[in-house]
N, C-alpha and C positions, 0 to 999 in steps of 0.2 A: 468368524464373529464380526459383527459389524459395528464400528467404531463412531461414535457420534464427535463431527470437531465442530468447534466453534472456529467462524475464520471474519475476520474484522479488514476489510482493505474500502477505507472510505472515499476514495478519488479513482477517475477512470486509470492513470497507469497503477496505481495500486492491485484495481482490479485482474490490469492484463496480467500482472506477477501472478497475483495470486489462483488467474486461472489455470496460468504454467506451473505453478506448484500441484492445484487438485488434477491435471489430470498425472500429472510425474507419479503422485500418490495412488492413481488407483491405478497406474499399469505396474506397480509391485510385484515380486515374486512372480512377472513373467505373464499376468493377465491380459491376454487379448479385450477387444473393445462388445464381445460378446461375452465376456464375465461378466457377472455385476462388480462394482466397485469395491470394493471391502471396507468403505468408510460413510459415511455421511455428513452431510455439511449444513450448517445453518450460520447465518450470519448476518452483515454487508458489505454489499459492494454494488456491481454497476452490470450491463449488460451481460458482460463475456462470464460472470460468474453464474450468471443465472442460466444462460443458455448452456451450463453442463448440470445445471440439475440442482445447484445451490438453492434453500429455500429462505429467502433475504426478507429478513424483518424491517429492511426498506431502501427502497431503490436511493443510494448515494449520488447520483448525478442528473438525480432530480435538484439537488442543495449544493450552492457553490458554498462553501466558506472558507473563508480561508483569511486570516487578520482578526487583530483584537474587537475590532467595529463590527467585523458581519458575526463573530463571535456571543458577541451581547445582543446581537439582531436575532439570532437565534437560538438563545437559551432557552428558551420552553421548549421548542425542538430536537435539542439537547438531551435536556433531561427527560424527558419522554424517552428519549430514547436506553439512557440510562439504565431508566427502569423496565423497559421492554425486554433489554439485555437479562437484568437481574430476576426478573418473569421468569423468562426462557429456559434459566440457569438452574432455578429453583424447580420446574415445572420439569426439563428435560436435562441434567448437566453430562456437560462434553466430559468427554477422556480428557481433550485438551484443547487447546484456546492457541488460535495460530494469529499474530498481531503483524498486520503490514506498513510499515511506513507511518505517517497519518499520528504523527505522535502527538498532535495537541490531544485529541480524543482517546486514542489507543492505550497512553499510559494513565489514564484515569481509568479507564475499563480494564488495564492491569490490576491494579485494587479492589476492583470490584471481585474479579478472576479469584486474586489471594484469598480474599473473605471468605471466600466457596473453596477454597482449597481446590482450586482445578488449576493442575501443571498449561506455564503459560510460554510459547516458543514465540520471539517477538523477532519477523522476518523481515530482511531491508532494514537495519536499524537505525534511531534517530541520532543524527550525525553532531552528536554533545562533543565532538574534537573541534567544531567550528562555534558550536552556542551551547546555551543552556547546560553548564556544566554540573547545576545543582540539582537538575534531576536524573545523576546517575545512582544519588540512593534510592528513587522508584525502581528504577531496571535491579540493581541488585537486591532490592527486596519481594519484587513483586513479577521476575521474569527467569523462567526457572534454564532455559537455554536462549545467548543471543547469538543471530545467525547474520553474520558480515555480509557486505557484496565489495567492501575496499579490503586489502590486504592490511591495511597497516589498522584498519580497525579492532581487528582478533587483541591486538596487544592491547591498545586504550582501552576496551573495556576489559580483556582476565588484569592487567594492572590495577582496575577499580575493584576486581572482588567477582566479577560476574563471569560466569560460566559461557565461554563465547568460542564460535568456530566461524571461520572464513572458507565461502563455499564459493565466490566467485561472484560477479556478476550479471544478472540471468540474462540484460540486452547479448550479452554473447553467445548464448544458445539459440538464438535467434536468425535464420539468415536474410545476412545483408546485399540486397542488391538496386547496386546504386549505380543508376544512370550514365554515361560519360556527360562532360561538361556542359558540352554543345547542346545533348538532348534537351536537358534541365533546364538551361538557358532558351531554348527556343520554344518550350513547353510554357516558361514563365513570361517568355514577349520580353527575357532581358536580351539588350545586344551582347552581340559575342565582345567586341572590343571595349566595351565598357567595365570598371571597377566596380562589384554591384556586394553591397552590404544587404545582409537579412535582418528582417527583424523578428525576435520571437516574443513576444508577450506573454506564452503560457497557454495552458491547454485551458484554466476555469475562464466561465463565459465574464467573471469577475475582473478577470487579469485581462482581458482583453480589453472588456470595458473601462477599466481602470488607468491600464499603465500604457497601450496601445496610442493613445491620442498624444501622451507625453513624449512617446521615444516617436511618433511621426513629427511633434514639434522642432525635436532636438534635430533631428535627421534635415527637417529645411532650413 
């Protein structure tokens, strides 16, 4: 029987989780990749979701947002979207609604989810142990399992009331292979005998634009 999920990851690493989650889900009970899938997806997210078949009611990294300002830049955007979601829901509803990361948007389309009564699995979840701790009555109201990737998380939310498991974190399923020093260094034109600081600004073309010229000021 073929399972309809709704899956929501609105930034590119959001996306790459979530495309290591759909294919984990369709190789189930032992499927080879000449099975068909046993589920379906509709959603958002970014390249890698869609190159396994994902049907994305809008390409997410086409729109950086990210901060209260590009927030309010983008609310008609927004809520378009919204409603597109609550279309879909009504038009086709999921078994279940798989939420990635991306919790300024995510936990609002948790409420939309509850409204429609579709069980809501919120993966990667939003790290309320460092902020935002008065939206852990949305998660306990409107998230019917949350799925850890830090250990000490599983406890701060079943302590709130919320039904939570700790599965790990997926960059470890992942293989790493990293260069020895010297390669990386001479790959990048730094010298070997020099002290060399990085700087990361962030994968949105936002963050680059934004914070990139500050931390090169700091840096001279």
């Amino acid at each position: 029987m073929n399972r309809k999920i709704l899956i929501s990851a609105g930034e590119p690493s959001g996306d790459l989780h979530a495309a290591s989650l759909i294919q984990a889900l369709c190789g189930l009970d032992g499927r080879g990749s000449a099975t068909p899938c046993p589920c379906s997806f509709y959603g958002i997210g970014c390249d890698k979701m869609e190159s396994l078949g994902v049907r994305l009611l809008e390409r997410m990294d086409r729109h950086s947002i990210i901060g209260v300002w590009e927030i309010l830049g983008h609310l008609s955007f927004i809520r378009g979207l919204f409603r597109k979601f609550e279309d879909e829901i009504k038009a086709s509803p999921p078994d279940l609604a798989i939420l990635i990361d991306y919790p300024g948007f995510n936990l609002a389309l948790a409420k939309i989810l509850k409204r429609h009564h579709i069980p809501c699995v919120y993966y990667i979840t939003p790290q309320l142990w460092a902020w935002g701790k008065w939206r852990i009555g949305t998660i306990r109201k409107c998230v019917t399992k949350a799925i850890c990737i830090l250990p000490f998380e599983e406890k701060f939310y079943r302590q709130a009331g919320v039904s939570a498991e700790f599965v790990g974190h997926p960059l470890l399923d992942r293989p790493l292979h990293l260069p020895a020093q010297a390669d990386a260094r001479k790959k990048i034109g730094t010298a070997v005998v020099r002290f060399t600081i990085a700087l990361l600004p962030g994968s949105r073309p936002s963050e680059v634009k934004n914070l990139l010229p500050v931390m090169l000021a700091t840096a001279r």
